[in-house]
C-alpha positions, -999 to +999 in steps of 0.1 A: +370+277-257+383+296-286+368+326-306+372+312-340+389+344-353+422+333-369+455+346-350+488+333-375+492+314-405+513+285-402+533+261-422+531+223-425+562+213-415+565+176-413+534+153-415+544+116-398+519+086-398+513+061-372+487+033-373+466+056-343+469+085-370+498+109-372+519+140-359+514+168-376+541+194-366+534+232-378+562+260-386+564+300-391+541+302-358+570+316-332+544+350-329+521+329-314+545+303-290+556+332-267+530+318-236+530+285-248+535+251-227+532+213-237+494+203-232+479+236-244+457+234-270+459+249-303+436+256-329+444+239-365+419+248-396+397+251-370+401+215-353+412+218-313+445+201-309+469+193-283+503+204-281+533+174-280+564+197-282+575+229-295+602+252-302+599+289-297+626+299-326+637+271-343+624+267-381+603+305-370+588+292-338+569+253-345+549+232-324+539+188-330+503+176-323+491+142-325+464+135-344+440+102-338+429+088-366+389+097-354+400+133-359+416+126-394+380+109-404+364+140-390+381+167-406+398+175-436+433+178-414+443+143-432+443+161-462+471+183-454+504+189-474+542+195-465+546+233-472+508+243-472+498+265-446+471+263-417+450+287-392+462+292-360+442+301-332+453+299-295+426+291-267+409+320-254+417+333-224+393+348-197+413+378-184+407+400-221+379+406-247+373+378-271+358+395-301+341+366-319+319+337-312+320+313-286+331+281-303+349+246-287+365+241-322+351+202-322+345+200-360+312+187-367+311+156-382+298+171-419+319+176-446+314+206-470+324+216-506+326+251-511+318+265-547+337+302-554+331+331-569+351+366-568+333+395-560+347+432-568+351+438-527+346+400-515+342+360-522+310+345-519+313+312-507+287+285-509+284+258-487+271+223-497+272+191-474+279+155-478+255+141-452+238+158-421+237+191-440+206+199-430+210+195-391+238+221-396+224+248-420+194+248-391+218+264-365+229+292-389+208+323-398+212+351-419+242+376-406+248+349-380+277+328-366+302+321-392+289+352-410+262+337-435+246+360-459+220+334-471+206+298-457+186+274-474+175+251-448+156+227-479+192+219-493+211+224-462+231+246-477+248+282-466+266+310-477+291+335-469+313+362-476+348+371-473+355+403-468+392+410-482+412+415-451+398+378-444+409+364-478+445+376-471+450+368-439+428+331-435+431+299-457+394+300-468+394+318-497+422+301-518+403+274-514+391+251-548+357+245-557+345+215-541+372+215-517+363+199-481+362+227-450+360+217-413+325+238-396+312+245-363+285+269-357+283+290-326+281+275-298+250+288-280+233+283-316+241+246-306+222+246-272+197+263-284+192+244-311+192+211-285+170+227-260+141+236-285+145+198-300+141+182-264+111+208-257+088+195-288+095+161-287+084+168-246+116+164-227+124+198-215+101+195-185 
């Protein structure tokens, strides 16, 4: 489980294909190794992903994950570049207070362009997909998960806005305009979403 608020900024270090898909291994993240262990996961852009190997220091602290090639069709992870950065999010533990949204980072399969435009005190960010739009924009509402400020469930299609601590400290908002983004709505948005759909169509007796 993860909160999907953004902990580090990391580097691409090293990006190495296989014919299964490829090891991505991430650098600059050391503030963010201290507890960590081979098998943990780690959030990437927002993608859950398993750690291979790491080293606390070296190169500013880096870990490796593996990606399959059904993760690099899912997400926009394949589209990565030596020296860009990433979000970083650790898996949330149970013993503090998680301060977001309850979220299993599995990137839904939709693949979104985001159109930009600067505000004085924010970015407004529009969200436009490429195929199952629709079934996603339903699970979002105004002021909801992921913090939209307007839906349009007609052209599946959200909005949000990024205030500017998030713009300096997240990947979103340097962005380009039709740039793909990985999204997952809140998770009890999803089983809501589910239960309601088996209860018209009469199978939530």
């Amino acid at each position: 489980m993860f909160t999907g608020l953004i902990e580090h900024l990391g580097t691409v270090l090293s990006i190495v294909r296989d014919e299964g898909g490829c090891t991505l291994t991430i650098g600059d993240c050391g503030a963010i190794l201290g507890d960590c262990h081979v098998g943990d996961s780690i959030a990437v852009d927002g993608a859950c992903l398993t750690v291979t190997g790491f080293d606390k220091v070296e190169r500013g602290g880096w870990f490796s994950v593996w990606l399959a090639n059904e993760t690099l069709a899912r997400t926009d992870l394949g589209e990565r570049r030596e020296g860009e950065e990433v979000n970083l999010e650790r898996a949330m533990g149970a013993d503090g207070r998680f301060g977001g949204h309850f979220v299993q980072v599995s990137v839904w399969k939709w693949r979104w362009a985001w159109l930009m435009c600067a505000g004085a005190r924010g970015r407004d960010c529009d969200g436009g997909g490429e195929g199952g739009g629709r079934g996603l924009a339903a699970a979002v509402v105004w002021a909801g998960g992921r913090g939209a400020a307007g839906v349009d469930d007609g052209q599946g299609t959200f909005d949000v806005m990024l205030i500017q601590h998030t713009q300096a400290t997240i990947t979103l908002g340097k962005k380009a305009v039709g740039a793909r983004v990985n999204v997952e709505v809140d998770m009890v948005a999803k089983y809501v979403q589910k239960s309601v759909q088996a209860a018209l169509a009469g199978n939530g007796r």
